[in-house]
N, C-alpha and C positions, 0 to 999 in steps of 0.2 A: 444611708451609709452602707457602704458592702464589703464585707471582709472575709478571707480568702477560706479562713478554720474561725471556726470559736472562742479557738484559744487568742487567734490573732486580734480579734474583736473586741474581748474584754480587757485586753490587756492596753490598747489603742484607750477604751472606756476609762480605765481605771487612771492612766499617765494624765489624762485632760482633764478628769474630773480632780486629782491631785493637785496639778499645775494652778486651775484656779480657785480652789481652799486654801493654797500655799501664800497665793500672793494675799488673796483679799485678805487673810493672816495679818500677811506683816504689815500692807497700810493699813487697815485698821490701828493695828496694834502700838500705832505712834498716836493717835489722837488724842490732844494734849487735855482735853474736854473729860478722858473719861478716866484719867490718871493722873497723878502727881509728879511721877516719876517716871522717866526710858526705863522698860526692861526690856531686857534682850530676847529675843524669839527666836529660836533654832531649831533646824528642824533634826529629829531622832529617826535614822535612816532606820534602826536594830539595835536590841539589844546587847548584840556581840560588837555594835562598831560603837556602843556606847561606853560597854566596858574597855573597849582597848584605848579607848580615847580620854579617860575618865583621868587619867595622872596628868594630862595637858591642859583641861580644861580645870582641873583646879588651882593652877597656879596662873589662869589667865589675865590678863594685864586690862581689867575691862575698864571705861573712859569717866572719870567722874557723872554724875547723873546729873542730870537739868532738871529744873522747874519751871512749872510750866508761868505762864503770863499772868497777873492776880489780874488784866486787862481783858477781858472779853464782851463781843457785842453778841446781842441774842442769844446768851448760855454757852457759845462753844467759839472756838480760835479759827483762824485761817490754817490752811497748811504751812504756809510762806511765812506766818508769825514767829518772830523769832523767841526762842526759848531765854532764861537768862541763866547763868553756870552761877553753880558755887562758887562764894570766892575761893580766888587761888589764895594761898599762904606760901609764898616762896622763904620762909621761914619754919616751916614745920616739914613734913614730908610730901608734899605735894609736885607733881610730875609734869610737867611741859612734853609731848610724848611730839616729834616732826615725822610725819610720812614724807617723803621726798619724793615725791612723782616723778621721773628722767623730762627732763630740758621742758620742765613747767615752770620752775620759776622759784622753787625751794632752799636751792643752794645760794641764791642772792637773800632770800629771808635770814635763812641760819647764821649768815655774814652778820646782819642788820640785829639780830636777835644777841650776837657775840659780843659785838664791837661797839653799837649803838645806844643801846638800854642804860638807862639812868640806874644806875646798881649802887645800893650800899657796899656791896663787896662783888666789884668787876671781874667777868671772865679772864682768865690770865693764859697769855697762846705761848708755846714753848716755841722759841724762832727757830725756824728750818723744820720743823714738824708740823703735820698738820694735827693738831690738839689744842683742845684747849679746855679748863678747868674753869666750868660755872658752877661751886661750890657755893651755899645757903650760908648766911652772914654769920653764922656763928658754927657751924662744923662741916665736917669733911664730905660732904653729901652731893652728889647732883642736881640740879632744880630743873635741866635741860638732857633730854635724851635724843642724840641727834649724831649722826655721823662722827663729825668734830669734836663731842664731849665725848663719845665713847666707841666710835667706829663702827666698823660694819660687825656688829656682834648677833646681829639677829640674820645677818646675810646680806650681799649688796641689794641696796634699795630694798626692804621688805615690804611687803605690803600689808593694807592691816590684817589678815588673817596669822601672817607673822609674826608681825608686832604683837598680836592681841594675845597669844601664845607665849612671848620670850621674855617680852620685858622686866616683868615682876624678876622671872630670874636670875639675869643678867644682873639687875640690880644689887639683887641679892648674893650676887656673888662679888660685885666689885663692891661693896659694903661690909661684906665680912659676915653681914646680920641681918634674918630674915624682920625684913619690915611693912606693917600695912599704908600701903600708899593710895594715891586717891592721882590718876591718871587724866590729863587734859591733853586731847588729841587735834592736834593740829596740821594744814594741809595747804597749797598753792593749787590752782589751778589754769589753764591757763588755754588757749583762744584752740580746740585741737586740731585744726587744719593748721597752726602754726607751731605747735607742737611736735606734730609728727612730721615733719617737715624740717623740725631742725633735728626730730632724732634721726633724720635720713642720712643726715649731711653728718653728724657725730659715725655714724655706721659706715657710710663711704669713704670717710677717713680715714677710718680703723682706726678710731680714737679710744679702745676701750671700751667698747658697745658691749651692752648685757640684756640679756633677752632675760624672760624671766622664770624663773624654776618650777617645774611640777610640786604640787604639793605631794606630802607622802601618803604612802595607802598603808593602813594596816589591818589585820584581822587577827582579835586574839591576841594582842601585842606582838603581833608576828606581820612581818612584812610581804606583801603579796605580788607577784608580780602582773604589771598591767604593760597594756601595751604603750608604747613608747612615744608618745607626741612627736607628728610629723616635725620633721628639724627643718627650715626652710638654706637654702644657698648651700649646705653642708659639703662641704670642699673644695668651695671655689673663693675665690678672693673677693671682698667686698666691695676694692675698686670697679671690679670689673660687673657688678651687680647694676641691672638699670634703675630708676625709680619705677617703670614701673611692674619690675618684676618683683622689685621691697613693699608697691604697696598691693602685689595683685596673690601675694603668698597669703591662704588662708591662717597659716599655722604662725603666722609674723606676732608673735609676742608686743611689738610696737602698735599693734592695729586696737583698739578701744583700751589705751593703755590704765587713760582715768579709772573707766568701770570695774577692772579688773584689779585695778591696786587699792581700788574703796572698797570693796564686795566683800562679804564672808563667804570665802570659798568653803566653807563648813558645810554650809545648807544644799551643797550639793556634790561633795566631794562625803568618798562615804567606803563600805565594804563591798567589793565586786562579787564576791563568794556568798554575799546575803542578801542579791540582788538589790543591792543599793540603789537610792534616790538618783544619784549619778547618774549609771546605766539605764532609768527608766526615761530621763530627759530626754529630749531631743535637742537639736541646737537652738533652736526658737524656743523652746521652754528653758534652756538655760540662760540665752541670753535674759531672758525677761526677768525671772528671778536674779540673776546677777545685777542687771540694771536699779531693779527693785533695791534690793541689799544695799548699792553702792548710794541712792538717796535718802534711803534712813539713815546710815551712816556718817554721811555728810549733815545730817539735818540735827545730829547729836552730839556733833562734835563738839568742842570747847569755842573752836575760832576756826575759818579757812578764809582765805584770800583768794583775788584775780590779780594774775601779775598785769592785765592793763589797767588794771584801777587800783594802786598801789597807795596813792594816799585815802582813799575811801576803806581799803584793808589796813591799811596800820590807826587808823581812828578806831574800829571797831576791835585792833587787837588793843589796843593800850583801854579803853571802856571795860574790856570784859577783864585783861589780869590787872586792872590797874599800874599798870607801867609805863613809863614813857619813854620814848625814843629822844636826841639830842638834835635832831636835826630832823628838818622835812624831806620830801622825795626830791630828787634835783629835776630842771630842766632836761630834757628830753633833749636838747638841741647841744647839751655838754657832753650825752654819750653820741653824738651822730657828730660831732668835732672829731670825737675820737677814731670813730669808725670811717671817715672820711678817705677815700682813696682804696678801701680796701673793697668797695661793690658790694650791693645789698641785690641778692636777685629775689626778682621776686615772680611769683608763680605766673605760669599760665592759667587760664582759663578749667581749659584739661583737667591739669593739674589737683586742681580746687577740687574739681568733682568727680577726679578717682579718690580723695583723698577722702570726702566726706563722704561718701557711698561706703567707703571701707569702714569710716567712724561714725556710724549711726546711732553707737552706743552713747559715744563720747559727746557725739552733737546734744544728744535731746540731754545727756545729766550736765551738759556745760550751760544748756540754755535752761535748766532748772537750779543751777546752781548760781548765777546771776540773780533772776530774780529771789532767790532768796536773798541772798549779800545783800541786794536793795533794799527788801523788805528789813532786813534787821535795822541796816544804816539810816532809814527814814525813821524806825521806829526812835532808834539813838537821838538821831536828832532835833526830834520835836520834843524829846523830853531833856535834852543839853543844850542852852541855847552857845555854850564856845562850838560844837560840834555844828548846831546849825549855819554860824557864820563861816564854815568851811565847805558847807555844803555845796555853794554855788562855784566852787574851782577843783571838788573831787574828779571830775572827770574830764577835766584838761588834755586834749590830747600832748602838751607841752611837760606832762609827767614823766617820770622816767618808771621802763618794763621791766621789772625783775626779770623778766623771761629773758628780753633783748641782753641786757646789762649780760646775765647769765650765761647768755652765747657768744658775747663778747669777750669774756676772760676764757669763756674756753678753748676759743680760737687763737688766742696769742701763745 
């Protein structure tokens, strides 16, 4: 290795040898084999960005904890072994927490979640508003935190380092009373070459597109200034943006949208003035860790879904909070009735593969997030034999795509 000074040598030394303590850290650190319990692993950039952090991080909104499988062969679990959650009690103070990922597939659950659910005491939607009150059978409580029940109070679409951050408070302020709650984190995900692809067409519309916000810096409770994340198109009109100038913008907010909105942007967002973990990354050391973050996250969640395997995600959401849905996923061929005449384009070639070179991130946590889904849903099934005789029509291509469904109201 040759380096230019000394100083540039060790410092080169010290970021690689960081990057990988950091990661083998946190996979290790899920191994269901050597714990009972998820605890969380973050990394302490300084002690000045711990103290100015330290009022956020105690009123964090962190996700009820799992246990692990009392199921193991040879002393230890698979990775892909699915955990099981505590039960929920939608009766005491227990939290249903939606990340909504943009044109994954969320905003069709949260419908499904309002409207569908076999409830002792049913969501109630005020007409011509978009609200709605999913109040606990016996008081004035939330049991659902989601756009709909409470708006954008943590910001539009937050992701979880946002979420993980506001909720507790929010709560606590539309409650009146500070309460200890126990948070089940919930997610859509969805095919990301189809994905980004419909947020293109949301963007070229100029339908309301939202890229998504820098986190804050501080130092010292004191805000610092950094430099400003490239803005990509900044004053030109979005019609007249190409695709593939929307997918060849490094700084495009929509480009690994999954990873980014699963990730604790914590472990690497930090103090610039204390030569923070941040600044010592590179973009390959970030992504990696980000990618990292965003599959523990997902792998501790409560429940997440694929909007093309819709009735294989709603068996395992109704398994783990114990609740049912009134109705099954429909036919596939009742929303393509509907969409009839209006043209479905569909990509080129090209297309496909500026899309997924730009989603390398999204590619490899969608294709690890799959096979986990599977992993839980076979687990489900060999031990439910009503889940097992469903097994053989979960993946129907005759189901219907929360994703598609979801681009279909938004186009009308």
């Amino acid at each position: 290795m040759h380096c230019f000074t000394p100083t540039v040598c060790r410092s080169a030394l010290v970021c690689a040898a960081f990057v990988t303590a950091f990661v083998f850290i946190l996979i290790s650190s899920g191994n269901p084999s050597s714990r009972r319990s998820y605890h969380w692993v973050r990394l302490k950039p300084s002690n000045d960005w711990q103290k100015a952090k330290g009022h956020q991080l105690a009123h964090a909104s962190r996700p009820a904890s799992y246990h692990a499988s009392n199921d193991t062969e040879n002393g230890h679990q698979s990775e892909l072994e699915p955990a099981t959650v505590e039960d929920f009690d939608i009766s005491g103070s227990d939290v249903i927490v939606l990340l909504q990922i943009q044109n994954a597939g969320a905003n069709f659950l949260e419908r499904r979640l309002i409207e569908d659910l076999v409830l002792q005491r049913p969501c109630a939607c005020r007409r011509g508003r978009k609200i709605c009150h999913c109040y606990r059978p016996h008081k004035r409580s939330s049991w659902l935190f989601s756009r709909y029940t409470l708006g954008w109070k943590c910001g539009v679409h937050p992701d979880w380092t946002e979420l993980n951050s506001c909720v507790d408070r929010v709560l606590d302020e539309d409650e009146g009373v500070p309460t200890k709650r126990r948070y089940f984190y919930i997610t859509v995900l969805r095919d990301p070459v189809a994905r980004f692809r419909s947020e293109w067409r949301r963007f070229h519309q100029n339908r309301g597109w939202h890229g998504s916000r820098p986190h804050p810096h501080f130092c010292l409770d004191q805000p610092v200034s950094v430099p400003a994340p490239s803005v990509c198109f900044e004053g030109r009109r979005p019609e007249n943006i190409t695709f593939t100038e929307f997918v060849s913008c490094s700084a495009n907010p929509a480009l690994n949208r999954h990873t980014h909105m699963l990730a604790d942007h914590g472990l690497i967002d930090g103090c610039p003035q204390n030569d923070s973990v941040g600044l010592l990354l590179t973009k390959e050391d970030r992504d990696l860790v980000l990618l990292t973050s965003a599959k523990k996250n997902l792998e501790h969640m409560a429940f997440f879904g694929l909007a093309e395997f819709p009735r294989l995600s709603e068996s395992l959401f109704e398994a783990t909070f114990k609740l049912k849905f009134r109705r099954r996923a429909r036919p596939r061929k009742f929303l393509r009735g509907r969409m009839m005449g209006r043209g479905r384009v569909v990509p080129s070639p090209g297309e496909v593969e500026q899309v997924t070179a730009a989603n390398s991130l999204d590619i490899e946590l969608y294709n690890y997030a799959k096979e986990l889904l599977f992993a839980r849903f076979h687990k489900l099934s060999d031990s439910d034999p009503a889940v097992e005789k469903e097994s053989n029509n979960v993946d129907s291509e005759d189901d219907e795509n929360w994703a598609e469904e979801e681009d279909f109201f938004d186009n009308i």
